[in-house]
C-alpha positions as CSV (number, residue, x, y, z in Angstrom):
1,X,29.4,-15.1,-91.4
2,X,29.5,-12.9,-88.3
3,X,32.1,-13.5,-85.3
4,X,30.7,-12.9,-81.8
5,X,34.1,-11.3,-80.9
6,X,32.8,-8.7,-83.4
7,X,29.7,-7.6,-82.1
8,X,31.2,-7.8,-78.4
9,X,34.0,-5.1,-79.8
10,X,31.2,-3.2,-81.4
11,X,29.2,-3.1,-78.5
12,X,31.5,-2.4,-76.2
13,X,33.0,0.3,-78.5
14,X,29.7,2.0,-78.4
15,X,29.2,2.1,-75.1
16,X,31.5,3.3,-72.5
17,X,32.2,1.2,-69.6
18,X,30.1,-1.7,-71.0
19,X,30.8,-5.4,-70.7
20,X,29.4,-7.5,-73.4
21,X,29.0,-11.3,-73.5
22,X,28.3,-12.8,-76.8
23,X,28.0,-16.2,-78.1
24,X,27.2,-17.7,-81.2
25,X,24.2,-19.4,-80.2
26,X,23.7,-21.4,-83.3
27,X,27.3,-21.8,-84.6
28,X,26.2,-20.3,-87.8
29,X,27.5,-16.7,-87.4
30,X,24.1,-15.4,-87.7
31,X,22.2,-16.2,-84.6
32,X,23.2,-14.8,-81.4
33,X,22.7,-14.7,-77.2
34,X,24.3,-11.8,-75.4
35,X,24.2,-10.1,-72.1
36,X,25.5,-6.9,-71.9
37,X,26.2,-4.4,-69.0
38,X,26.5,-0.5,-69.3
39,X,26.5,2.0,-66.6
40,X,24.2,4.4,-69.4
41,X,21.4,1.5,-68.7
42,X,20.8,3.1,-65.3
43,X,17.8,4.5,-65.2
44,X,16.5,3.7,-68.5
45,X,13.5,0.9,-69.4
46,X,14.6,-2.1,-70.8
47,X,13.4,-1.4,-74.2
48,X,15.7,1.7,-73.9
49,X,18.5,-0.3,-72.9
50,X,18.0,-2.9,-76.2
51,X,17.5,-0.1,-78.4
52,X,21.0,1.4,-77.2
53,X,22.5,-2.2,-77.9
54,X,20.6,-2.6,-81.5
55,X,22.1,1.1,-81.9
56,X,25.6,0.1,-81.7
57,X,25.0,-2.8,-84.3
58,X,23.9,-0.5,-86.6
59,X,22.7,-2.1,-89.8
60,X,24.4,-5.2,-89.2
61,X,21.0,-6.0,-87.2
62,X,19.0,-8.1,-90.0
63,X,21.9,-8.2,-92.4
64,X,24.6,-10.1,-91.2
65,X,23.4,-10.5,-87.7
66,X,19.8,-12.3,-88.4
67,X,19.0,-13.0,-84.7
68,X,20.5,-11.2,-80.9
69,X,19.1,-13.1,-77.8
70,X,19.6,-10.2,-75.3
71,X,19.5,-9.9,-71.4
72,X,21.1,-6.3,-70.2
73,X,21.7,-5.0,-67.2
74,X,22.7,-2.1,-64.8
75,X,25.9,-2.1,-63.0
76,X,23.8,-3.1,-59.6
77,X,21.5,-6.1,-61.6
78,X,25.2,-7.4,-62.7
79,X,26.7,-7.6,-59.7
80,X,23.1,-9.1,-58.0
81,X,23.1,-11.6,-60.8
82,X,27.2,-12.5,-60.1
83,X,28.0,-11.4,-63.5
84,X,31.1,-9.6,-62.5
85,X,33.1,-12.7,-62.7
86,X,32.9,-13.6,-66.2
């Protein structure tokens, strides 16, 4: 069983600057929701940007972490979307 306190420590680890949300969205350590901000998602696609948080995971994706709901943004879509309080 996965924590979501790990994957935001992994996540964040990986990517400088980043703030990661995580919850377990099933309460069974394997099914996730995150949203995850980076300055390095600036000028990237969002494909690019989920690849760079699947990166991070490493092979943990589809082992111990079966599912990652994701919604990322730049430092600019954060603050729009009043993230920076949480």
């Amino acid at each position: 069983m996965f924590q979501a306190s790990e994957i935001k420590r992994l996540i964040e680890a990986s990517l400088p600057g980043s703030v990661a949300h995580i919850v377990d969205d099933a309460g069974d350590g394997e099914h996730f929701q995150g949203e995850v901000m980076s300055p390095s998602f600036s000028g990237i696609s969002l494909v690019k940007q989920h690849q760079a948080v699947y990166a991070a995971l490493g092979a943990r994706m589809g082992r111990e972490i079966h599912a990652l709901a994701l919604k990322t943004y730049t430092p600019d879509a954060w603050r729009t979307a009043g993230k920076e309080q949480k």
